[in-house]
N, C-alpha and C positions, 0 to 999 in steps of 0.2 A: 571304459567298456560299458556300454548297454548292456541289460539286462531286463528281462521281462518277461511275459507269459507266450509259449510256441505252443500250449493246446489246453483244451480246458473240456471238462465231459461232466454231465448231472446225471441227477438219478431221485425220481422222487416214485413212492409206491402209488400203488395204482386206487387202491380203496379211499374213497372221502366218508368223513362222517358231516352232515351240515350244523353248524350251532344250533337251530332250533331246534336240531332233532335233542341232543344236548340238554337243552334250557327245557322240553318239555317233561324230559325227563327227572329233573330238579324242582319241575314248578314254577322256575323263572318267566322272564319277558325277554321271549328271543329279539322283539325289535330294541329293544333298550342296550344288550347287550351288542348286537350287530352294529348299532350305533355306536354303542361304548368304542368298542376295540376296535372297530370295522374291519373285521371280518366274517367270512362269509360262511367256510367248510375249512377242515384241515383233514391230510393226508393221514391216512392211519395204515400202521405197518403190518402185514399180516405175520399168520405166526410162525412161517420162515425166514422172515426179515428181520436183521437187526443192524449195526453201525457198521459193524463185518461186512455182509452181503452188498450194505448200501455201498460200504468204499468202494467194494471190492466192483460194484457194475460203473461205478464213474469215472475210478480209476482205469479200466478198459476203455470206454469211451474217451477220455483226457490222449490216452496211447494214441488209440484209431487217430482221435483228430489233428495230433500231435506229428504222426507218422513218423516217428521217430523208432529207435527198436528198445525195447524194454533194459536191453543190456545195458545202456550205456547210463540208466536211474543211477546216480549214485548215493540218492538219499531218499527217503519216505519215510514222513511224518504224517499221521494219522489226528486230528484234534478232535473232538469230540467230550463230552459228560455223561455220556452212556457207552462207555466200551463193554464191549460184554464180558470180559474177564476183569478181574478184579486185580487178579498176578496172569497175566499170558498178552502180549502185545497182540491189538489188532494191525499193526503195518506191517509184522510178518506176513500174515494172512493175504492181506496185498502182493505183497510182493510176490509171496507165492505164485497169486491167482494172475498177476500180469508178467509173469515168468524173468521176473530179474536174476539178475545175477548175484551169490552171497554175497561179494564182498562188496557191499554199502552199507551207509550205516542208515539207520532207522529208531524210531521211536514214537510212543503215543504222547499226544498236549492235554494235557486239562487245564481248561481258563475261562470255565464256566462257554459261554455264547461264543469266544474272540479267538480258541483254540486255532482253527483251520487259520487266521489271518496270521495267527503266530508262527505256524508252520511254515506259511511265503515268506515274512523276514528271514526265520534262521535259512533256509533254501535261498534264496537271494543272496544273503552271504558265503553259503559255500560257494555258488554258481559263482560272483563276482571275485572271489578268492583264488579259483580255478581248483577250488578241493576235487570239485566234482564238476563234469560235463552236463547232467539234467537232475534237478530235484522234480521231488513229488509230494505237491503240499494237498493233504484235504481236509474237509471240513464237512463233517457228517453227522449226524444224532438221529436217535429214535426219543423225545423227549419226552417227559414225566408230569403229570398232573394230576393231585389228586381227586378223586371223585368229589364232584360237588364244590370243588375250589374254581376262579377263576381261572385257574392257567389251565384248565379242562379245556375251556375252550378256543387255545392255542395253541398248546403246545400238539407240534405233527412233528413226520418224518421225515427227512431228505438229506442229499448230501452234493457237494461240487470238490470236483478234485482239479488239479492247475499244476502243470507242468512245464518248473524256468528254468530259463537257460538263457544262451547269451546270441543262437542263432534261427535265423528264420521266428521272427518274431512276432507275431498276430498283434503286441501291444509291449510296448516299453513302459518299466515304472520307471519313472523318472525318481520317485521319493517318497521315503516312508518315514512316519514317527509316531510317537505312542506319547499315551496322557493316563500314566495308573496309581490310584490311592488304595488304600486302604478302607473302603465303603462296605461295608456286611451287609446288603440290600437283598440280597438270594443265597441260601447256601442250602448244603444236605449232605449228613454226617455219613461216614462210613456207615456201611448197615443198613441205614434208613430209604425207606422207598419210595419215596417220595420228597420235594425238596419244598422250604418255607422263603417264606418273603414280606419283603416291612412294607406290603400290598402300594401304599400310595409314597412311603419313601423311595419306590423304585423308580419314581420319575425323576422327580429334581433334581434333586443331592447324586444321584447315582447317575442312570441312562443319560438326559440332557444334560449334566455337566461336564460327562468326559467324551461325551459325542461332538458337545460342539466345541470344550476345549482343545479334542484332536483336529477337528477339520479348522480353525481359525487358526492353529497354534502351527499346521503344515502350508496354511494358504500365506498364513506372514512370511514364513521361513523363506518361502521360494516367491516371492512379492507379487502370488494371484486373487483373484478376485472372483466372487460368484458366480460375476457374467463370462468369465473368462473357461468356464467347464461347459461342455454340452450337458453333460448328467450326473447325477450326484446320487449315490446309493449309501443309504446306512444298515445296520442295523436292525430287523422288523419285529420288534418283541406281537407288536400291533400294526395295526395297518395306521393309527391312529398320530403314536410316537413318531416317525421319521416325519411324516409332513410338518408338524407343528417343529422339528428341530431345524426344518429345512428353512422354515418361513423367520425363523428367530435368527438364523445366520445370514438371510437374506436371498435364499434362494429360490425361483420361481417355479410354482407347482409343476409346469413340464417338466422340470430340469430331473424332476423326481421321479414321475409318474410309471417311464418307463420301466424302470427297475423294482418297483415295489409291488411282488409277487405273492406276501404274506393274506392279502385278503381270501386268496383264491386256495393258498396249500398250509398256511398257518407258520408259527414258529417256528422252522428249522432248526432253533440253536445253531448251533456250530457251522452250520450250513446256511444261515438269513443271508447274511450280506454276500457271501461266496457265490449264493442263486441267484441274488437280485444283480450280480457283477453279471454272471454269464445271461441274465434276460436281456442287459445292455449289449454284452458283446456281442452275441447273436446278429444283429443287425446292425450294429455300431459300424461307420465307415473311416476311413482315411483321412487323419488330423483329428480328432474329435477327440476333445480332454474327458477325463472323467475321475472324481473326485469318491474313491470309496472308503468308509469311517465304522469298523464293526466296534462290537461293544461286548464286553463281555461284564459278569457281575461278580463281584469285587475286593475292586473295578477297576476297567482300564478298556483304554480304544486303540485299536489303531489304526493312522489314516495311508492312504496311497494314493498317488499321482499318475496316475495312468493314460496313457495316449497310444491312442487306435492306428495302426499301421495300416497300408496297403494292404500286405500278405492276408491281412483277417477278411477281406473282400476276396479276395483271388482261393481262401482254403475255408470258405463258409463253413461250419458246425454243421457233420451231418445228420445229430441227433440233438436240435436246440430245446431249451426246457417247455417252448411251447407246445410240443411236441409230448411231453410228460403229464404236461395240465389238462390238453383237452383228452388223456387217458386217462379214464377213472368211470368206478363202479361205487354208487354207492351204500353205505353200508346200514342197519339199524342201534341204537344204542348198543343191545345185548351184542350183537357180533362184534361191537368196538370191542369191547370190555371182556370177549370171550381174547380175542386176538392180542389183546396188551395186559392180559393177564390180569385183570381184574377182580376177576371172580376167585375168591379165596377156597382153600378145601379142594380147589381142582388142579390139579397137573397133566399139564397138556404139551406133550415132546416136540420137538421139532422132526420135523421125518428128517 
């Protein structure tokens, strides 16, 4: 039985802040850093945005493009590291807002970054099970950086949601598998508002070992080879990261370029690789492999085998994420930090 993705819908906010604005404010060197990480600006959530609203607009759009009818969801999984309840599921809230029906099951992921990709494995197995006729996997965050740390100037907001099943298919995954240790490279305790990190252990030992152990450890399994994908999405902590993983495994900057949206909207977390999949789907045609490899910290990746149908030329994206990129207003440090809460001593409600 095939099985694979029949619609898929983004949703990134409209506000950017750009790193120099950032770095000025710190005192830094915005070219040093732009260089560092290569990025450029990241999305910042205003202050009625949060992982909720973001599912809850992609998840509609995944429906719309989906065309399918909300009733027949029989699962939603929500992944994400900023749910906004602590005890209260965000994939009710979904489900709500794209009018399923009770009886499915549901639940939130946390897996640091790899949430959302976690969510399409268990959905691919009810769908190929026959537990259920359509899952609904997403991959969303509003992500956390503290002032004045580096991940200030990546971590943004966004979300893609992906809706499998087993008919009218825009893309077949052919195959998925995962590569997870036990790496403490990123974390952040109950409580805490902000999360830490072993800053330069997050490359090697962590991101590049289970990234490219997933993508070489799925390309053996099923006997492919580099040249053998048209495009290859990972992971985008950095605009920096996926290239240099992509060049170690052997793959050619095209193969990548497509997909790698983090310069332009920053970290998605739980949303990187899920956005950078749907910049490829977007225009991706008929036969056209594509190799996706998220990562989450730790740690563990998982990869997927995915091939471009017909039907995804014939039922184009009516809302593609290019479409979200060239929307945007932007913003000054202060409004960043008024809108992600920043500023301590104020409480500021959502309407």
């Amino acid at each position: 039985m095939k099985v694979g993705i029949v619609g898929y819908g983004v949703y990134i906010p409209r506000y950017r802040i750009k790193t120099e604005e950032i770095a000025r404010v710190w005192g830094a060197d915005s070219k040093n850093i732009s260089n560092a990480l290569l990025i450029h600006e990241k999305t910042v959530p205003a202050i009625d945005e949060d992982t909720a609203t973001i599912s809850v607009e992609c998840a509609r759009n995944a429906v719309q493009h989906a065309k399918i009818n909300p009733k027949d969801i029989g699962a939603i999984y929500v992944g994400s590291e900023s749910h906004p309840y602590a005890v209260k599921p965000t994939s009710t809230i979904v489900a709500a807002a794209v009018d399923a029906v009770p009886e499915l099951t549901a639940a939130d992921y946390e897996f640091a970054c790899k949430a959302g990709t976690a969510a399409i494995q268990t959905t691919m197995g009810l769908v190929k099970s026959k537990m259920i006729r359509y899952g609904l996997a997403i991959g969303a965050d509003t992500s956390q950086g503290k002032p004045g740390d580096v991940l200030e100037y990546t971590a943004s907001a966004g979300g893609s949601a992906y809706i499998i099943g087993t008919e009218n298919l825009i893309a077949e995954i052919h195959d998925t598998y995962s590569y997870t240790t036990d790496t403490p490279d990123f974390w952040r305790r109950e409580g805490q508002e902000f999360p830490s990190h072993g800053a330069r252990f997050t490359g090697q030992p962590a991101y590049f070992r289970h990234v490219i152990k997933a993508a070489k450890g799925i390309m053996n399994k099923n006997k492919l080879k580099p040249d053998d994908f048209d495009y290859v999405v990972f992971h985008q902590p950095n605009g920096k990261f996926p290239l240099k993983a992509a060049q170690i495994i052997g793959f050619e900057k095209k193969q990548i370029t497509e997909g790698l949206v983090t310069p332009y909207i920053g970290n998605t977390y739980s949303g990187s690789t899920l956005l950078g999949l749907a910049k490829i789907l977007d225009d991706a045609n008929e036969g056209e492999m594509i190799l996706a490899v998220s990562y989450g910290s730790g740690a563990g990746s998982d990869a997927f085998i995915i091939e471009v149908t017909k039907e995804n030329e014939k039922r184009r994206n009516p809302k593609p994420l290019q479409r979200y990129i060239d929307r945007k207003e932007y913003v000054d440090y202060a409004t960043y930090a008024k809108f992600k809460g920043k500023i301590k001593g104020v409480k500021l409600e959502k309407p």
